[in-house]
C-alpha positions as CSV (number, residue, x, y, z in Angstrom):
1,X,70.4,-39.4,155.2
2,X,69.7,-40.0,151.2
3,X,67.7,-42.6,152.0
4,X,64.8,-39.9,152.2
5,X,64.8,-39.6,148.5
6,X,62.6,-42.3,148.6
7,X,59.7,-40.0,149.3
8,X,59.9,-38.8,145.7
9,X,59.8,-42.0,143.5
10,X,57.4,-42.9,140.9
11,X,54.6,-44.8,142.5
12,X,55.1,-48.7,142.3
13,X,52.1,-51.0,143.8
14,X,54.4,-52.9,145.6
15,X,55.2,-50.6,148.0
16,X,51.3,-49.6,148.5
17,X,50.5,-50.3,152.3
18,X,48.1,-53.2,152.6
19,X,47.2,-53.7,156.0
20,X,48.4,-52.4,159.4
21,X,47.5,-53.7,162.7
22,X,49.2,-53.7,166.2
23,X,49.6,-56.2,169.0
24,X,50.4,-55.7,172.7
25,X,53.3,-57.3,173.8
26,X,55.7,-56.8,176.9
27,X,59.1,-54.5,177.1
28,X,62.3,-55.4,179.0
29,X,60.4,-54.7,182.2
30,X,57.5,-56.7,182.0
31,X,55.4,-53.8,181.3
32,X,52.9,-53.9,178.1
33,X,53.8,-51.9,175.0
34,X,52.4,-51.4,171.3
35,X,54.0,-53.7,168.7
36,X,53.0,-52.9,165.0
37,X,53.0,-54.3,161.5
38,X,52.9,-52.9,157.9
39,X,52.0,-55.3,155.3
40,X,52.5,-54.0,151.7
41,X,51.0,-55.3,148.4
42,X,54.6,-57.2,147.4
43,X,53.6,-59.5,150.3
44,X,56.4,-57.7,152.8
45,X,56.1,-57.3,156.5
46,X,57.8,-54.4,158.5
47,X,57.5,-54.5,162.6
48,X,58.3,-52.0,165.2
49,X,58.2,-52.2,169.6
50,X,57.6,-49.0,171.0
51,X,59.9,-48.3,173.9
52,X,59.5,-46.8,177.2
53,X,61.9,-44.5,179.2
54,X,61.6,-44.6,183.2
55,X,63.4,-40.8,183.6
56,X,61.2,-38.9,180.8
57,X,61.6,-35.3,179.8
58,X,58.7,-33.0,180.2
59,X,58.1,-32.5,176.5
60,X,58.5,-35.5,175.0
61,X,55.6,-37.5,173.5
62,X,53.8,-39.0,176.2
63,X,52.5,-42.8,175.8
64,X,49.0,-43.8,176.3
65,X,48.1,-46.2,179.4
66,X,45.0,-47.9,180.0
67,X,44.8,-47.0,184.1
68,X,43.1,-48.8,185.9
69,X,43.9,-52.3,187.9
70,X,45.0,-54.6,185.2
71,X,48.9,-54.7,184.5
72,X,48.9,-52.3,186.9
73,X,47.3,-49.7,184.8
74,X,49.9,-49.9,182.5
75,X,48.1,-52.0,179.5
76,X,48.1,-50.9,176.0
77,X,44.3,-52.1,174.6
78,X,43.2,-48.5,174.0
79,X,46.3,-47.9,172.3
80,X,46.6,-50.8,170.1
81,X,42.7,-50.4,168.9
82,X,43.4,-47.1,168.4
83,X,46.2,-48.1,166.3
84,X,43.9,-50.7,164.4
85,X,40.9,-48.9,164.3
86,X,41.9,-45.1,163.3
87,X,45.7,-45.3,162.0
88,X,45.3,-48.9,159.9
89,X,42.4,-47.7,157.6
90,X,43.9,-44.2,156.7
91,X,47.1,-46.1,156.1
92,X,46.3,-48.5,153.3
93,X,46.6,-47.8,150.2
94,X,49.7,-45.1,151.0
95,X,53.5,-45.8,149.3
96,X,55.7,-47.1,152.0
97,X,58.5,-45.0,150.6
98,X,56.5,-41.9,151.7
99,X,58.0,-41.6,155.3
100,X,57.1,-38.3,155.8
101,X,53.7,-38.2,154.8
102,X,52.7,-41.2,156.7
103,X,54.4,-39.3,159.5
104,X,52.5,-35.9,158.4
105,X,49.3,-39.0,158.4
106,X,50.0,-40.4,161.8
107,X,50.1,-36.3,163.4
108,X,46.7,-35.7,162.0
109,X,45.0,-38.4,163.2
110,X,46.4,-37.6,166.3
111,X,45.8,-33.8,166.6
112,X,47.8,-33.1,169.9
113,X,50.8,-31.4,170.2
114,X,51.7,-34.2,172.5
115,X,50.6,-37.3,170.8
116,X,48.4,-37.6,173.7
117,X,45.1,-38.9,171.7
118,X,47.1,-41.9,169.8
119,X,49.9,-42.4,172.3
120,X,53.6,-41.8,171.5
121,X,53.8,-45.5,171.8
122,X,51.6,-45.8,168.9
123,X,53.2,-43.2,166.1
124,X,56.4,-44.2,167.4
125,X,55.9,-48.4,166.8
126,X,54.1,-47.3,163.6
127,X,56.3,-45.0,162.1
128,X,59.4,-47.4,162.1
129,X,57.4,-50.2,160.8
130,X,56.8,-48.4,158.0
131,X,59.8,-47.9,157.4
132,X,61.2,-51.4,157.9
133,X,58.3,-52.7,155.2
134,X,60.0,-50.4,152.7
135,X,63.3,-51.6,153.1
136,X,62.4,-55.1,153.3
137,X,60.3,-54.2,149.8
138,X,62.7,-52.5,147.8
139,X,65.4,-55.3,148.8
140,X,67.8,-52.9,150.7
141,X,69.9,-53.3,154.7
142,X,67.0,-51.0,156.9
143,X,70.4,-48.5,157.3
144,X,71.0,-48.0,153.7
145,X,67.3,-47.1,153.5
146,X,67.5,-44.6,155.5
147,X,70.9,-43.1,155.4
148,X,71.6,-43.7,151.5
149,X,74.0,-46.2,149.8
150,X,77.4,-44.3,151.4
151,X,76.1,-44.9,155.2
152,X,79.4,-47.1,156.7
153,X,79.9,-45.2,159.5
154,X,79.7,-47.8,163.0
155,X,79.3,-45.3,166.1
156,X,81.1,-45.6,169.4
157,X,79.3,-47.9,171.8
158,X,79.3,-46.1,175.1
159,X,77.8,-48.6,178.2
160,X,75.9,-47.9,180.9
161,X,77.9,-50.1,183.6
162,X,77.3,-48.8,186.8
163,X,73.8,-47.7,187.9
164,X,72.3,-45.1,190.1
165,X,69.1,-42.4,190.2
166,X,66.4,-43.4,189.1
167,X,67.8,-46.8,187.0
168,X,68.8,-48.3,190.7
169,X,67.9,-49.1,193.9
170,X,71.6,-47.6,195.7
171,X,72.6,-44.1,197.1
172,X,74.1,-42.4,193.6
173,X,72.1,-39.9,192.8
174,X,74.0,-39.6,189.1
175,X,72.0,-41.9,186.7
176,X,74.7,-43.5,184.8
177,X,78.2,-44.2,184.8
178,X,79.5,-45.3,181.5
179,X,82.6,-46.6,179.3
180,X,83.6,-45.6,176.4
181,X,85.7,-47.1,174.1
182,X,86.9,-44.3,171.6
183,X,90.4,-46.2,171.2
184,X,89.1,-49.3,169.3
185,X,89.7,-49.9,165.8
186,X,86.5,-50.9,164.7
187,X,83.4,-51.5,166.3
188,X,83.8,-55.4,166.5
189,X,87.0,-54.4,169.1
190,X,85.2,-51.9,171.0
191,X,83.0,-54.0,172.3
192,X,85.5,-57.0,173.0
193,X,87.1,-54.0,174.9
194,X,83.7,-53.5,177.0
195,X,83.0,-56.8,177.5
196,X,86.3,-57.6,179.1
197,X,86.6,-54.3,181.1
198,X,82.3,-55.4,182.4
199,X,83.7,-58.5,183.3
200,X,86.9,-57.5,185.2
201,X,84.3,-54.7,187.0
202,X,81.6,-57.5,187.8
203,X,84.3,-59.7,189.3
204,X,85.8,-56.6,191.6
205,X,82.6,-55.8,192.4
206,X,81.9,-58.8,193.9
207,X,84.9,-59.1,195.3
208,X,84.7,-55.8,197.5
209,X,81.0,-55.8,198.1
210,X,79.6,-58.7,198.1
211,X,77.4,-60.4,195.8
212,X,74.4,-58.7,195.7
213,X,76.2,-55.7,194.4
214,X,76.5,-57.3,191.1
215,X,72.5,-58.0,190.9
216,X,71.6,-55.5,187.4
217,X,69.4,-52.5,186.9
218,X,67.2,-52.0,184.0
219,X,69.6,-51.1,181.3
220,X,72.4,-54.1,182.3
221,X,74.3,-52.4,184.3
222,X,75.1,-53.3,187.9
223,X,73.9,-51.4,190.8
224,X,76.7,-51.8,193.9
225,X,75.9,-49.7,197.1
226,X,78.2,-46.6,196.2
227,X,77.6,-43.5,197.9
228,X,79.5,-41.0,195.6
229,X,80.1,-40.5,191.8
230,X,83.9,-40.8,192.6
231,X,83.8,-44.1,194.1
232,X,81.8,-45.0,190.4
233,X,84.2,-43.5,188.4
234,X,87.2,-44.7,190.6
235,X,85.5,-48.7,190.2
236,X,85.4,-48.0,186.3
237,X,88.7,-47.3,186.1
238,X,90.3,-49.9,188.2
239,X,88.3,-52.2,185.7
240,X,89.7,-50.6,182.8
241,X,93.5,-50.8,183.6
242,X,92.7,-54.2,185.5
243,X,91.3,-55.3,182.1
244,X,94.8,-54.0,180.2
245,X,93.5,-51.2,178.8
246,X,94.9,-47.4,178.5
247,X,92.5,-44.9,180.6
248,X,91.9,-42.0,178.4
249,X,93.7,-42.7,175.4
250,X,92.0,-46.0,174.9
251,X,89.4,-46.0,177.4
252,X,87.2,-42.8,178.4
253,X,84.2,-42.4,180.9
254,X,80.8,-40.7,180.8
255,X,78.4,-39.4,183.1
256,X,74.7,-39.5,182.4
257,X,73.7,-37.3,185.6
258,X,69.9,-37.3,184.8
259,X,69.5,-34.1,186.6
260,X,66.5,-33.0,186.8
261,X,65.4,-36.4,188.7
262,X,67.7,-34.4,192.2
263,X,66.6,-30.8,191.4
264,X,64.2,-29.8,194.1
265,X,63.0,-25.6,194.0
266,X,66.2,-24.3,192.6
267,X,69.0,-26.5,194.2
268,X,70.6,-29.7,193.1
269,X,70.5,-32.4,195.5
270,X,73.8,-34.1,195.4
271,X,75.5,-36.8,198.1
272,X,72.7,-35.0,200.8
273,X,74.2,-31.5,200.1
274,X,72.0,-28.6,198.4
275,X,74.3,-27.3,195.4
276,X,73.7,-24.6,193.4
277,X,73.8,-24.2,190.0
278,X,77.6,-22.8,190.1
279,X,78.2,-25.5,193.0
280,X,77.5,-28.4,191.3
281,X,79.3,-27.1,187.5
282,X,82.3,-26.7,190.2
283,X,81.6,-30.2,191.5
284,X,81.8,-32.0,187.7
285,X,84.8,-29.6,187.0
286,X,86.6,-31.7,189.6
287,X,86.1,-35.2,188.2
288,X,86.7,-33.6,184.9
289,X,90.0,-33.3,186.7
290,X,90.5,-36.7,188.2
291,X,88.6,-38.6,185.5
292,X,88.8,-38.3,181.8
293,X,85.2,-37.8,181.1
294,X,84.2,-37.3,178.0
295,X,80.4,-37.3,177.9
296,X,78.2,-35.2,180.4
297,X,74.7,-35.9,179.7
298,X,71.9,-33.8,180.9
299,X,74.2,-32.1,183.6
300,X,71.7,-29.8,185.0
301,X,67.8,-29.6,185.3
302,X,66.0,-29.5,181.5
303,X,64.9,-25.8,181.6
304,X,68.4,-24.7,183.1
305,X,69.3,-23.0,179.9
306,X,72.2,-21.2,182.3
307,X,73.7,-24.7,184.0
308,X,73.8,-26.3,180.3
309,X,75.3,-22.7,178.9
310,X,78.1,-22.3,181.3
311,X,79.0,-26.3,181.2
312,X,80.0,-25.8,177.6
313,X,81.8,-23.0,178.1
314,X,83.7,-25.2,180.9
315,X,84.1,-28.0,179.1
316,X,84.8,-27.0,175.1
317,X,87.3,-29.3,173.8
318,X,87.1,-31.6,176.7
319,X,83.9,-33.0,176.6
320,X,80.4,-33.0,174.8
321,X,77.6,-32.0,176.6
322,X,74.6,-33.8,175.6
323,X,70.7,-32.7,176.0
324,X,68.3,-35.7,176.9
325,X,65.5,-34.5,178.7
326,X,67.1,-30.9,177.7
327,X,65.8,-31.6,174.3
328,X,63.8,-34.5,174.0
329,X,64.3,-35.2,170.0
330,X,62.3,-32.1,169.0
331,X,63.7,-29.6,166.5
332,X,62.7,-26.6,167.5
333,X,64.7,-27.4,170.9
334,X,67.8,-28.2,168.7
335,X,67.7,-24.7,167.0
336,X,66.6,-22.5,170.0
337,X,69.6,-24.5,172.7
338,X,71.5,-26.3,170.5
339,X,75.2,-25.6,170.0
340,X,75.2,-22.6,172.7
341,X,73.9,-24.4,175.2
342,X,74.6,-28.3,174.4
343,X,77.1,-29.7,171.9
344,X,75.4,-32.8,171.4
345,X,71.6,-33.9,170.7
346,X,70.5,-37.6,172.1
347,X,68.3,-39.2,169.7
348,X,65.1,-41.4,171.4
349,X,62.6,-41.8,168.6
350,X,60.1,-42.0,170.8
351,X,60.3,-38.6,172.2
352,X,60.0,-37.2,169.0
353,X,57.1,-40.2,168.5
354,X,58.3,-40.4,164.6
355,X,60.8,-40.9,162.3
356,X,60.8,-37.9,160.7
357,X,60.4,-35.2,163.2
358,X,63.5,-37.0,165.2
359,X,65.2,-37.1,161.8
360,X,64.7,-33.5,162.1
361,X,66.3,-33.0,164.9
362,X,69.2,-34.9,164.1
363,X,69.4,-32.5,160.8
364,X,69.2,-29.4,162.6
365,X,71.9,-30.9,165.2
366,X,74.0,-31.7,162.5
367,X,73.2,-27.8,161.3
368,X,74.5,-26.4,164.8
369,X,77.9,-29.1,164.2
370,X,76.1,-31.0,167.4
371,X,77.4,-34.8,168.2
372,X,74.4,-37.3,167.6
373,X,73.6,-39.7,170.0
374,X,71.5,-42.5,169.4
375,X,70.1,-43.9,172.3
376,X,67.6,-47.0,173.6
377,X,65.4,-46.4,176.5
378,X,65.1,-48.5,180.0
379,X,62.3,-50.3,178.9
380,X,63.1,-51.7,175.7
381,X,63.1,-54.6,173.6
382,X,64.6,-56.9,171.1
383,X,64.3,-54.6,168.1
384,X,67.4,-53.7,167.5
385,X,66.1,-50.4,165.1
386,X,68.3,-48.1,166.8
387,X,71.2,-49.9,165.8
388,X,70.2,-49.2,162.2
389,X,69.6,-45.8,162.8
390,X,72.9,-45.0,164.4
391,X,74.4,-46.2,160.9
392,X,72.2,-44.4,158.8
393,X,72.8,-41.0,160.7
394,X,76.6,-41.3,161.1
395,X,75.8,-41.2,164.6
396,X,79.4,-40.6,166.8
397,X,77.9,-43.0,170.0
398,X,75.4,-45.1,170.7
399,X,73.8,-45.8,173.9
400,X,72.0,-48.8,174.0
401,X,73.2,-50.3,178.0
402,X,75.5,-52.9,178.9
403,X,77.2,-55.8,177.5
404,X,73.8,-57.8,179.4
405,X,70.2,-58.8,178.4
406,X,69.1,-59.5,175.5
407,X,67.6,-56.2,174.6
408,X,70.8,-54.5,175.1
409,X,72.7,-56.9,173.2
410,X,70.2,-57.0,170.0
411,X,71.4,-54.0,169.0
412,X,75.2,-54.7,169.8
413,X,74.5,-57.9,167.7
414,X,72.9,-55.9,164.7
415,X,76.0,-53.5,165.1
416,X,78.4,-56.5,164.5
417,X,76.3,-57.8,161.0
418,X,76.4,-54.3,159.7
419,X,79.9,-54.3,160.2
420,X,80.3,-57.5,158.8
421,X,78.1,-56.6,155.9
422,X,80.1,-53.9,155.6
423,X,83.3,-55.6,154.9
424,X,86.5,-53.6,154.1
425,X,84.2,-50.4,153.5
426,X,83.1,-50.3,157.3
427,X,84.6,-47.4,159.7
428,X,84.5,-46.5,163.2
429,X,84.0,-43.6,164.8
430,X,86.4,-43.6,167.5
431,X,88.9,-41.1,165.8
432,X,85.9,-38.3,165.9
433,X,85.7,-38.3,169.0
434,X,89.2,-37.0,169.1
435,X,88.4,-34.2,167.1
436,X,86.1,-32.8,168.9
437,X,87.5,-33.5,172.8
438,X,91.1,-32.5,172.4
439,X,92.0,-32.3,176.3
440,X,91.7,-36.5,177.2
């Protein structure tokens, strides 16, 4: 992450911040959000869409909401005039290149812990506009910005392909049910590979359920009537051998159990059956054993220290456990749970609600030899920033939904021109993920 040393250049009035005002446009599911522009003095324009997540950790930045009866109380006006009236005038006048002190700006006009008086929606859309406007000023790809001149590195795409909990309107009570294509030789193959295995699944899908069961959720991914996580994983890899592909060695599989959306007063729900903690670490130690999972994300509830604790004892060289709502971006989370109690840190900007402080967290995940994860939220949109960011961090994965909708498949797209900017000097991350999960 070089790019940083842009914080301590000579001033150049180019770079000086001009203007800033936002705009309230609509995410992926028709719900308003805060778009924002930076204008500098060399007559360059950086642009950011805050996101939205539907299953939200506890501590992350919260997003500010109008209430009330228009768009269903979910407009951004206050937001955005915050965003016009109180960020854009401190703003101007302040170098671009300074990331973190227009972060450091945006926190003290703010002055809650939680971002609660701006909105996370605000400092988040803000902060990566910034950004963007000093990239696009100085010239430079917004990954080289940000991760330095050596940043080459194309992460694994993992795909959210089957959907449940919250992200769906059928019985699984896991969240997400994903491929992973760690086998590929570049990134460009990886996701041929996941296109042709979502194809192959959408076409047996329809073929044993019907076709409603194909219908998608939020994040692409198609929502069939399945009862158990076993008849998901078993559909996913059907798909991949149907689609001529190696399960495990070419093809892996992830689970993204969102758990704290089916803990109820100590118990897990699971299938209709109340598990304990031990129960339900016994219950993913036995599709460990029939599947070749890879990724367990947010296995247990996000204060179960224990549940998180004893899954990576269980699972140490055979697959990364990754906090979501278990660490929501923030750095102090990182250094009190990571490594001990998660072995990889996903990366939502918007929990953090600025570039910086989730740049901190990847550092201090990086600190603790924690896999990054960069990942999009439910309710996105067609900026394709992440994709940037999982280049400029060396992220191992990204998780940006499936192979459908066009806010999904922005950032595959911006994936496949970095690659191609990249040229001969491009890699893949695919053979890191061998390194660390050993037991396939």
């Amino acid at each position: 992450m070089e790019g940083l040393g842009w914080d301590r250049v000579a001033v150049d009035n180019r770079f000086l911040i001009e203007r800033v005002r936002g705009l309230q446009v609509l995410d992926s599911r028709g719900n308003p959000t805060v778009k924002a522009y930076v204008y500098t003095r060399g007559g360059s324009t950086g642009w950011a869409i805050a996101p939205s997540g539907a299953s939200k950790g506890g501590r992350e930045a919260v997003e500010l909401r109008d209430g009330g009866r228009r768009w269903a109380g979910k407009g951004v006006k206050l937001a955005v005039a915050r965003l016009n009236e109180l960020v854009g005038p401190r703003l101007v006048g302040v170098d671009s290149r300074l990331q973190s002190y227009v972060d450091t700006l945006l926190r003290e006009i703010d002055g809650t812990s939680t971002k609660s008086r701006l909105g996370g929606n605000v400092t988040t859309a803000v902060s990566i506009a910034n950004a963007r406007a000093a990239a696009m000023e100085l010239g430079v790809e917004l990954f080289q910005y940000l991760g330095g001149p050596q940043a080459r590195l194309l992460p694994i795409p993992i795909l959210n392909v089957i959907n449940g909990g919250v992200h769906a309107g059928n019985e699984l009570d896991f969240q997400e049910f994903l491929i992973v294509p760690h086998g590929a030789p570049n990134f460009e193959e990886a996701l041929r590979w996941s296109v042709e295995i979502y194809h192959t699944l959408k076409k047996s899908l329809k073929e044993k359920y019907g076709s409603f069961s194909i219908n998608v959720g939020d994040e692409g991914g198609f929502a069939p009537p399945m009862k158990s996580a076993e008849e998901a994983l078993q559909a996913l890899t059907e798909a991949i051998e149907s689609a001529g592909f190696k399960l495990g060695e070419e093809v892996a599989l992830g689970i993204d159990a969102a758990a704290s959306q089916f803990y109820r007063e100590g118990v897990y729900i699971v299938g209709g059956r109340r598990l304990s903690r031990e129960d339900l670490l016994s219950y993913y130690e036995r599709l460990r054993g029939d599947y070749p999972i890879v990724y367990f994300e947010d296995p247990f509830h996000e204060d179960d220290v224990e549940g998180f604790a004893s899954a990576v004892e269980a699972f140490r060289e055979k697959a990364i456990i990754v906090g979501d709502d278990f660490l929501v971006t923030n750095r102090a989370l990182v250094e009190e749970r990571g490594g001990k109690a998660a072995t990889g840190l996903l990366v939502k900007v918007n929990q953090a609600g600025t570039l910086t402080e989730a740049l901190d967290a990847v550092t201090a995940a990086r600190d603790r030899g924690m896999a990054v994860v960069v990942s999009h939220r439910s309710g996105d949109s067609e900026d394709p920033f992440i994709a940037d960011l999982s280049v400029a961090v060396e992220a191992l994965m990204i998780k940006t939904g499936a192979p459908a909708r066009s806010e999904r498949t922005s950032k595959y797209n911006r994936l496949l021109e970095i690659e191609s900017l990249l040229g001969p000097s491009a890699a893949y991350s695919g053979f890191r993920l061998k390194r660390l999960v050993k037991h396939f």
